[in-house]
C-alpha positions as CSV (number, residue, x, y, z in Angstrom):
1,X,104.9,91.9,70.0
2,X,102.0,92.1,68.1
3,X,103.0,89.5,65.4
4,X,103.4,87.1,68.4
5,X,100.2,88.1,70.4
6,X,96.6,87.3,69.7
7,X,95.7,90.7,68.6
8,X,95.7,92.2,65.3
9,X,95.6,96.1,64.1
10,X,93.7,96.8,60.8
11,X,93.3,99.8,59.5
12,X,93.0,101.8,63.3
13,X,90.7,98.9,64.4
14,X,92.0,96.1,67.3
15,X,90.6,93.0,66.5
16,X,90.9,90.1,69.9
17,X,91.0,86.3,69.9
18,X,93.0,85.9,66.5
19,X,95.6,83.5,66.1
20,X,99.7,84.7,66.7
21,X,100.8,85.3,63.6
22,X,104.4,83.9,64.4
23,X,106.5,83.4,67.9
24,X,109.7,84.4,69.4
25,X,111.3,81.4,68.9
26,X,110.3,81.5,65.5
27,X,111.7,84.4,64.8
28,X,114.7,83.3,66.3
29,X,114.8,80.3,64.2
30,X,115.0,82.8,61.1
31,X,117.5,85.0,62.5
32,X,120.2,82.2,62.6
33,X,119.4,81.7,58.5
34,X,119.4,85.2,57.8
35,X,123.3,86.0,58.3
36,X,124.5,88.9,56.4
37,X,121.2,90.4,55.9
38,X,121.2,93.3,56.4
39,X,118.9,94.5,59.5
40,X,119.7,91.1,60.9
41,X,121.4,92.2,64.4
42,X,118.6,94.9,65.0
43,X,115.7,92.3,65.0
44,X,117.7,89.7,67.1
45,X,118.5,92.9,69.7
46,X,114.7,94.0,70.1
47,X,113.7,89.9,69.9
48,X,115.7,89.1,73.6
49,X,112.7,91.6,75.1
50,X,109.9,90.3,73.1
51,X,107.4,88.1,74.6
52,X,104.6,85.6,73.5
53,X,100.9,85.7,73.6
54,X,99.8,89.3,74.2
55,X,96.2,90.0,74.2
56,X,96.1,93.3,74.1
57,X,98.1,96.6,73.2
58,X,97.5,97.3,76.9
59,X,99.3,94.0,78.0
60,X,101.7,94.6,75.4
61,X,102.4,98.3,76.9
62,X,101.8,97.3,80.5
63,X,104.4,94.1,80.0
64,X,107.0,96.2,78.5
65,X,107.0,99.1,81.1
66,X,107.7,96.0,83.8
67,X,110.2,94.3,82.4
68,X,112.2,96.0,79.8
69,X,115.7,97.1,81.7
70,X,116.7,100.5,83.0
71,X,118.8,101.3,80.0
72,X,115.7,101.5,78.2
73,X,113.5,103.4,80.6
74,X,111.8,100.0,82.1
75,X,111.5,98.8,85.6
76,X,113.8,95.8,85.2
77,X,111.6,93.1,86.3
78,X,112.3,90.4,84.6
79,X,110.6,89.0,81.6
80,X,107.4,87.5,82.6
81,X,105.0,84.9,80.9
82,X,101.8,86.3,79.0
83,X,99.0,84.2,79.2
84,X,99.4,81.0,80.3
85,X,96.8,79.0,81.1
86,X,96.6,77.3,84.9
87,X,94.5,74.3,86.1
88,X,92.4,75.1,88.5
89,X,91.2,72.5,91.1
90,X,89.2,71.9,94.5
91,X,88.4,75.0,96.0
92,X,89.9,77.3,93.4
93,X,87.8,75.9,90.8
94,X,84.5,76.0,92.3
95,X,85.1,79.6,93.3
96,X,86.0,80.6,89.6
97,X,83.7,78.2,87.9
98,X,86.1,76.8,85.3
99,X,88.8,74.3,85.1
100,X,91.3,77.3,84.3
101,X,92.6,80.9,84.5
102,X,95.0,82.5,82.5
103,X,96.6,85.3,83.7
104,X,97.6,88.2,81.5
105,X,101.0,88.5,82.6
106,X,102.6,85.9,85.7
107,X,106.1,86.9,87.0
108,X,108.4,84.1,88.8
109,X,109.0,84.6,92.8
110,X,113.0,85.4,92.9
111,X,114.1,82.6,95.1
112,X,111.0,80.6,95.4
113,X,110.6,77.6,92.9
114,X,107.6,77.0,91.5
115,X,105.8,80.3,92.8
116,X,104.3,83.4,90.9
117,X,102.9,86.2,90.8
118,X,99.8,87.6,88.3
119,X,99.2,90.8,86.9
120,X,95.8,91.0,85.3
121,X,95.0,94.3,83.2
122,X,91.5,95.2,83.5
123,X,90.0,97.1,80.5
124,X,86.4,97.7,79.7
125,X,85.3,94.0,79.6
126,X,82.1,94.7,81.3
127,X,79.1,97.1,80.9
128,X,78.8,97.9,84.6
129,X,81.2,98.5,87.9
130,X,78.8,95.9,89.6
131,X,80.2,93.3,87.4
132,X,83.6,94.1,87.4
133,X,83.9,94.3,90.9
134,X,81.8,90.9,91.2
135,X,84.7,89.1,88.7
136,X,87.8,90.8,90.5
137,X,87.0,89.5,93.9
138,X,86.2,85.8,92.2
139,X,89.6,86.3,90.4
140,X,91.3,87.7,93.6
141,X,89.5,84.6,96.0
142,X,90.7,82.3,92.9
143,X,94.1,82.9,93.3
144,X,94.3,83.2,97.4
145,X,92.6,79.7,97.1
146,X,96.2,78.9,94.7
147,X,98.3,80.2,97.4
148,X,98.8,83.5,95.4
149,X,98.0,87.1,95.7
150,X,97.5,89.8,92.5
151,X,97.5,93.1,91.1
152,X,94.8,94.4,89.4
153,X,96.1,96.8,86.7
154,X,93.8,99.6,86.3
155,X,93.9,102.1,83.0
156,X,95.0,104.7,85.5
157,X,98.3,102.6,86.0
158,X,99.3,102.8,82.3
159,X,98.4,107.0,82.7
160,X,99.1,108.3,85.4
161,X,103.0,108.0,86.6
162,X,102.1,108.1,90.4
163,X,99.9,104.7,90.2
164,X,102.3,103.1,87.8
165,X,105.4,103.4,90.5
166,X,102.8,102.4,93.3
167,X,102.1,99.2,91.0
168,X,105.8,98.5,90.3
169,X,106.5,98.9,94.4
170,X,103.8,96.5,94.7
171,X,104.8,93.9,91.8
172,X,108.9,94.4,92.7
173,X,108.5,93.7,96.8
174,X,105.9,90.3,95.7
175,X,108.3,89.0,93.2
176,X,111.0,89.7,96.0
177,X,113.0,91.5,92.6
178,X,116.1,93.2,93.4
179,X,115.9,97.1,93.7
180,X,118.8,98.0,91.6
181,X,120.9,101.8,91.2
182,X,118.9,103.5,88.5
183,X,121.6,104.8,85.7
184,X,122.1,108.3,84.6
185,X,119.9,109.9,82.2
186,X,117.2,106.8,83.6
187,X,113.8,109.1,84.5
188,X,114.2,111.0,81.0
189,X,114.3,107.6,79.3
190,X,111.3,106.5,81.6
191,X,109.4,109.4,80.4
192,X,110.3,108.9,76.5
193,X,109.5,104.9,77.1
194,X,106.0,105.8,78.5
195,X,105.2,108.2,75.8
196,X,106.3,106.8,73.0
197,X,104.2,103.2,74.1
198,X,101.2,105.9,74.8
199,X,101.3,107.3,71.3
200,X,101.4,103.6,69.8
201,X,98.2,103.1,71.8
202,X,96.7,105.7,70.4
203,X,98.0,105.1,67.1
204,X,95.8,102.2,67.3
205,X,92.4,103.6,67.6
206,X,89.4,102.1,68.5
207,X,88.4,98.0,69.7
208,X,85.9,95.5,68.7
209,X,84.8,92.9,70.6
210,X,86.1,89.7,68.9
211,X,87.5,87.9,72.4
């Protein structure tokens, strides 16, 4: 998801903010053209689970683990939006100061038109807890004064599995999702999803600051 996302990788360094390199329906568009070549049906089978605008490698990994299906060691969720700005008006945009927000990843309500659910991914944005804390209530009294409530999506959700099934308890029962049988062999590929989407973080060493 990285050619579609607003991150780039150079030589072990994340750079933020950069333009998407391509999109899905892009990609799509040069699937159709590319019959007979060889590789063809592999890209169009890992395209139906890629998604746009990814800011990060921890929205990319975080966004994956939600909504890729059970065969593949995912929680099912549905494929979410990543990114997409909201207007923001009367009360919600006097308590967040701007005219928008953009949530890192926004899930549909089952059965609700026209309602969502946000999960923001809080990294290491700012240089003290006093801070963070001070922009997670604005974001969380933003959203209550939309109608909506959030999850806040800690490092410790991506690491630890006890938190990340706590989150995906949280994010299934607020998008009303369906709890569906889990299929044989389904916690071992869990275990070889999460690791191999740990390794590819790591793989990626360290951040600047572009955003």
């Amino acid at each position: 998801m990285e050619l579609c996302g607003t991150y780039r990788i150079v030589a072990g360094t994340t750079h933020y903010g950069c333009p998407p390199l391509t999109s899905v329906a892009k990609i799509r568009t040069f699937i159709g053209r590319a019959r007979g070549v060889r590789g063809r049906r592999a890209l169009e089978k890992a395209l139906s689970h890629a998604l746009d605008n990814s800011a990060s490698p921890a929205e990319t990994r975080l966004a994956l683990m939600l909504s890729l299906p059970l065969r593949y060691g995912g929680e099912g969720l549905g494929k979410p939006v990543l990114n997409r700005t909201l207007p923001l008006t009367g009360a919600a945009r006097s308590l967040f100061g701007r005219d928008s927000i953009t949530p890192d990843i926004l899930f549909v309500v089952k059965g609700a038109r026209g309602r969502h659910f946000p999960v923001e991914y809080e990294s290491r944005k700012f240089h003290s807890s006093e801070e963070q804390a001070e922009y997670d209530e604005r974001r969380r009294n933003t959203y209550a004064a939309m109608g909506m409530s959030c999850f806040l999506a800690r490092p410790k959700h991506l690491s630890k599995l006890r938190e990340f099934d706590s989150m995906v308890a949280t994010v299934r029962k607020n998008i009303a999702a369906e709890q569906r049988p889990k299929p044989a062999g389904y916690l071992s590929r869990k275990a070889l999803l999460h690791s191999v989407l740990a390794e590819d973080m790591q793989m990626q060493g360290s951040e600047t600051t572009d955003r």
